[in-house]
C-alpha positions as CSV (number, residue, x, y, z in Angstrom):
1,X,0.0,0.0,0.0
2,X,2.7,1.9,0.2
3,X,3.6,4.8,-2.5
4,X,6.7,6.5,-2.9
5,X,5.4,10.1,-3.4
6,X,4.0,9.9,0.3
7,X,7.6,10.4,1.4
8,X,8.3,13.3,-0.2
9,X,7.7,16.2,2.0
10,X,7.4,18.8,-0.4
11,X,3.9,16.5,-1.5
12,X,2.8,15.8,1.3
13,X,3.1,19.5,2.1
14,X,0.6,19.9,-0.1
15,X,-1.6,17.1,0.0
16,X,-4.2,18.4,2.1
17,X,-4.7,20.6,-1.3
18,X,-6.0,17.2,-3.2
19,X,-8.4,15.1,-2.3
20,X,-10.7,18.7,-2.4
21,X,-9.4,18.8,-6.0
22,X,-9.4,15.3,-7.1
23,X,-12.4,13.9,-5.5
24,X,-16.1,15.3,-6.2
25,X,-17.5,16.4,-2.9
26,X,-15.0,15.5,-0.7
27,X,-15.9,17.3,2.2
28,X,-19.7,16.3,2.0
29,X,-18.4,12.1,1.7
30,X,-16.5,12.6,4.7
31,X,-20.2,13.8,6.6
32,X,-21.5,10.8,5.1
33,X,-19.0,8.7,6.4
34,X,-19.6,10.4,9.7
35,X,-23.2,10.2,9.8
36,X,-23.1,6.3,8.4
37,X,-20.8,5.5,11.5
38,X,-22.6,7.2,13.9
39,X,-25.7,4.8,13.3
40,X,-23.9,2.2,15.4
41,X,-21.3,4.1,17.0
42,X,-21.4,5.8,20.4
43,X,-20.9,8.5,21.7
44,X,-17.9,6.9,23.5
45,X,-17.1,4.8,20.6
46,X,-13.4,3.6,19.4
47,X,-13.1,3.7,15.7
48,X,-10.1,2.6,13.2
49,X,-9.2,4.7,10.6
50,X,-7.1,2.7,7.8
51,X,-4.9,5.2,5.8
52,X,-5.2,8.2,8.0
53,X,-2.1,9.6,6.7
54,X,-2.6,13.5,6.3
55,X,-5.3,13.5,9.0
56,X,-7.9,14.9,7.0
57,X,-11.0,12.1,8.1
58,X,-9.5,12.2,11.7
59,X,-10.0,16.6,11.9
60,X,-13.1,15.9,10.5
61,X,-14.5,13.1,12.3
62,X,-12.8,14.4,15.8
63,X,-14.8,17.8,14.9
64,X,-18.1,16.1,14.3
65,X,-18.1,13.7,17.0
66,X,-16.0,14.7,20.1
67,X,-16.3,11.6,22.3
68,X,-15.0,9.3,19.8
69,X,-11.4,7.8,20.1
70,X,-9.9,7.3,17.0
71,X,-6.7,4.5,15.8
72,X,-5.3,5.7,12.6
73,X,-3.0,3.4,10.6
74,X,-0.9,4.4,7.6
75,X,2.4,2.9,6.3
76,X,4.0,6.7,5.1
77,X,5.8,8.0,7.9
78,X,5.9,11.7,6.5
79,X,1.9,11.6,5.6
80,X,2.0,10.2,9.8
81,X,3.8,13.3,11.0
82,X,1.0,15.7,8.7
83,X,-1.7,13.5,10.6
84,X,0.2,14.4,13.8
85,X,0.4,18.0,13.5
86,X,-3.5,18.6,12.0
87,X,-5.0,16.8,15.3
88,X,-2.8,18.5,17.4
89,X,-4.1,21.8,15.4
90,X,-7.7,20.9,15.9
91,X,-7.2,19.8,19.8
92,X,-8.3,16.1,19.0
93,X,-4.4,15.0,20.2
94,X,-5.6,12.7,23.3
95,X,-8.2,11.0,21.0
96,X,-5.6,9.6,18.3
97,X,-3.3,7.2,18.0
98,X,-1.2,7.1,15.0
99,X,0.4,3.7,14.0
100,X,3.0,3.0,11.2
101,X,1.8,0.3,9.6
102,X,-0.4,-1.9,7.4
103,X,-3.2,-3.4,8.8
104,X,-2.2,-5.9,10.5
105,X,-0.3,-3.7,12.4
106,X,-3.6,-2.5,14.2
107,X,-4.8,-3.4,17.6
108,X,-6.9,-6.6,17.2
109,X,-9.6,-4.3,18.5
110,X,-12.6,-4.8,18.6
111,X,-13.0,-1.4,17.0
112,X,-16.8,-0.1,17.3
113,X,-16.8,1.0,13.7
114,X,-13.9,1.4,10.6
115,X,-13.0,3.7,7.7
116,X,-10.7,3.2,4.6
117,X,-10.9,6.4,2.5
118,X,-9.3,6.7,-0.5
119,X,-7.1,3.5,0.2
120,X,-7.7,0.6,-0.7
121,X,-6.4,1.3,-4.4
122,X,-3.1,1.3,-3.4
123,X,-3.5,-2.5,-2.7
124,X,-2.8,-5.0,-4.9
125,X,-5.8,-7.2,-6.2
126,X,-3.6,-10.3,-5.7
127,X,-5.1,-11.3,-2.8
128,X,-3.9,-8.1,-1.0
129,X,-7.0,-6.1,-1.3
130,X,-9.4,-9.3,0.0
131,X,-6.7,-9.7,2.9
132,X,-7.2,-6.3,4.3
133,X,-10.7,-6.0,4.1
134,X,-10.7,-9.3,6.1
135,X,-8.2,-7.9,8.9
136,X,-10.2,-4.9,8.9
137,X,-13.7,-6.8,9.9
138,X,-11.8,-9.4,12.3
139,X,-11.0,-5.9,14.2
140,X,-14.5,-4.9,14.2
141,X,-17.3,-5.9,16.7
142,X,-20.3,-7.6,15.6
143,X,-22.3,-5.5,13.1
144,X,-20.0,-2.7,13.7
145,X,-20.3,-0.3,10.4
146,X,-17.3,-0.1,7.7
147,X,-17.5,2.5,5.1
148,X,-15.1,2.2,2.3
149,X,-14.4,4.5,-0.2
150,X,-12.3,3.9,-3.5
151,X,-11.6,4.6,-6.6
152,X,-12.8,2.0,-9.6
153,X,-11.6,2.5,-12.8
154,X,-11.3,-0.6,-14.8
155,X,-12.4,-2.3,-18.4
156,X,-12.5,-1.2,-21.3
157,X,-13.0,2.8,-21.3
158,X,-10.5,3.2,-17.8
159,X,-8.5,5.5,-20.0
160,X,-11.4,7.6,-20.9
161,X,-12.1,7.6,-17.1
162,X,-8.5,8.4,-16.3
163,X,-9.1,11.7,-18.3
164,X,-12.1,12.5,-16.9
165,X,-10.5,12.1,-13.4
166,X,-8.1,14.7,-14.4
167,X,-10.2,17.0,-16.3
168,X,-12.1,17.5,-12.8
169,X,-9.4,18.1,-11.1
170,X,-7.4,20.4,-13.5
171,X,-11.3,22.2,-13.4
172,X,-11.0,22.6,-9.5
173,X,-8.0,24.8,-10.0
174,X,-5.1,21.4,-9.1
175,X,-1.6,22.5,-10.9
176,X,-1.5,21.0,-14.1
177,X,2.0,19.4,-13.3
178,X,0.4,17.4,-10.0
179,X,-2.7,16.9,-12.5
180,X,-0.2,15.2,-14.9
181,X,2.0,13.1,-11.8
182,X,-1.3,12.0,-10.2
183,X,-2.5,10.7,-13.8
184,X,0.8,8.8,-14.3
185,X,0.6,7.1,-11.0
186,X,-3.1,5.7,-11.8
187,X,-1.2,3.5,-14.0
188,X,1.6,2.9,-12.2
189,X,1.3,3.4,-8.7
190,X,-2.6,2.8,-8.3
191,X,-4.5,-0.9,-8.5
192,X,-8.0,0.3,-9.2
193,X,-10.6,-2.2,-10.0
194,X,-14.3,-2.0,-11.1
195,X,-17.2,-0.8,-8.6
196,X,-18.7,-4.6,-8.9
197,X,-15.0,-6.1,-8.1
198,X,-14.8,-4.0,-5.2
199,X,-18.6,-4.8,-3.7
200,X,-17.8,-8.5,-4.6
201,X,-14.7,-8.3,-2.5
202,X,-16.7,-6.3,0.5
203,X,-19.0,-9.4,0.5
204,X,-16.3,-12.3,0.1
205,X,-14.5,-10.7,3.5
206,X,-17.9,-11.3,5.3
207,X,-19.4,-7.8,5.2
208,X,-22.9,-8.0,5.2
209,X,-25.6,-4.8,4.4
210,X,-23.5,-3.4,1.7
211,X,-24.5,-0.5,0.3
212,X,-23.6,1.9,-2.4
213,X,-23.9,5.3,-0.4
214,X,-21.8,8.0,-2.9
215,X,-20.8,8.4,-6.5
216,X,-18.7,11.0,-7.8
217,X,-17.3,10.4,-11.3
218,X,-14.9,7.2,-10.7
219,X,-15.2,7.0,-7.1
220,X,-17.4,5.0,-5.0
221,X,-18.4,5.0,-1.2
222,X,-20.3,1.7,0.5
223,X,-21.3,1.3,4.0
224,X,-21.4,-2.1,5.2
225,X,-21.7,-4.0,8.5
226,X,-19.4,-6.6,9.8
C-alpha cells in the first residue's frame, strides 16, 4: 500500500490541497461517512481509521463527533507526521493514535466502527486487497459499520475515465504538473478495479448490508456491517 510520493515532504506538504481537487464532494463524503458511523457508533465509541495519513477524516470526524477515540493506521511516515500535526491543530491529540503500519499492524480491537478512504487502491488485487478488508472486519465488533471509499476504474473505457479524473481536477483549479503526476501514477502506482470487483470483494470478506452510499465520477463509497 505503500507509494513513494508519500515520502516526499514537499507533497505531502501539499496534500491536504487534493483530495478537495481530485475527489467530487470530498468534504460532503466525509459527513456521510460520519453520519453512516454514527448509526452504530457511540458517543464513546473507538473507531479505526485505515490510511489516515494527512489526518484529514481524523479533523473531520474528531470535529463532528467529540467523544469518539480514533486509531489511525498508515504505512507513510511523513503523511503520519502531517496527521500528527493537524489533530494536534484541531485539539483532538488525546483522541488519536497514529500507527505506522499496514493493517495488521492495528490493535486486534474490537473497534466499534472502521473507515478506509481513499485507500484501498493502493493495494494490490492479488489477494492483498481481499486480505485487508478481512483484517479490517476481524478488528470490528459484531455488526459494527465499515464505510469504504475507493476509486474504480477498470475495463475497457478506464483511460477515458483516467481523463475524466483529471479533467475535474485540472477544473477545480489542481496544478497542471500534480494533475499530470497524479494521472501517471493511476497507471503505475494505483491498483483500481471496477465498482462490482470492489462490492464482490466487500462481500467475500464477510461484510454484510453493503451499500452503495456515494458516486462521484470514478469513485465510490459503501457502507457495510461486519
Amino acid at each position: 500500500m505503500k507509494a513513494l510520493h508519500f515520502d516526499d515532504p514537499a507533497f505531502v506538504q501539499r496534500y491536504a490541497e487534493g483530495p478537495h481537487q481530485f475527489v467530487p464532494g470530498y468534504q460532503v463524503m466525509q459527513r456521510m461517512a460520519a453520519q453512516i458511523l454514527a448509526e452504530r457508533v457511540l458517543g464513546n465509541g473507538e473507531v479505526l481509521v485505515l490510511g489516515a495519513g494527512g489526518g484529514l477524516e481524523l479533523e473531520a470526524f474528531a470535529a463532528l463527533h467529540p467523544g469518539w477515540r480514533f486509531t489511525g493506521v498508515d504505512p507513510a511516515a511523513e503523511m503520519l507526521k502531517a496527521a500528527r500535526e493537524r489533530v494536534d491543530a484541531c485539539g483532538a491529540d488525546d483522541r488519536v493514535e497514529l500507527i505506522e503500519g499496514l493493517i495488521d499492524d492495528a490493535p486486534d480491537g474490537p473497534f466499534d466502527g472502521a473507515t478506509c478512504l481513499l485507500t484501498l487502491h493502493f493495494v494490490p488485487d492479488d489477494g492483498g486487497k481481499l486480505e485487508t478488508l478481512e483484517l479490517i472486519r476481524k478488528r470490528l465488533k459484531p455488526g459494527a459499520p465499515f464505510v469504504l471509499v475507493d476509486l474504480c476504474i477498470a475495463g475497457d473505457d478506464a483511460d477515458f475515465r483516467r481523463d475524466r479524473y483529471a479533467t475535474f481536477a485540472l477544473n477545480s483549479g489542481a496544478d497542471p504538473d500534480d494533475v499530470a503526476q497524479t494521472k501517471a501514477r493511476l497507471v503505475d502506482v494505483l491498483h483500481t478495479v471496477s465498482a462490482e470487483r470492489e462490492e464482490a470483494l466487500l462481500k467475500e470478506a464477510g461484510f454484510t448490508g453493503v451499500d452503495l452510499f456515494y458516486a462521484g465520477l470514478s469513485w465510490r463509497g459503501w457502507s457495510a456491517r461486519a
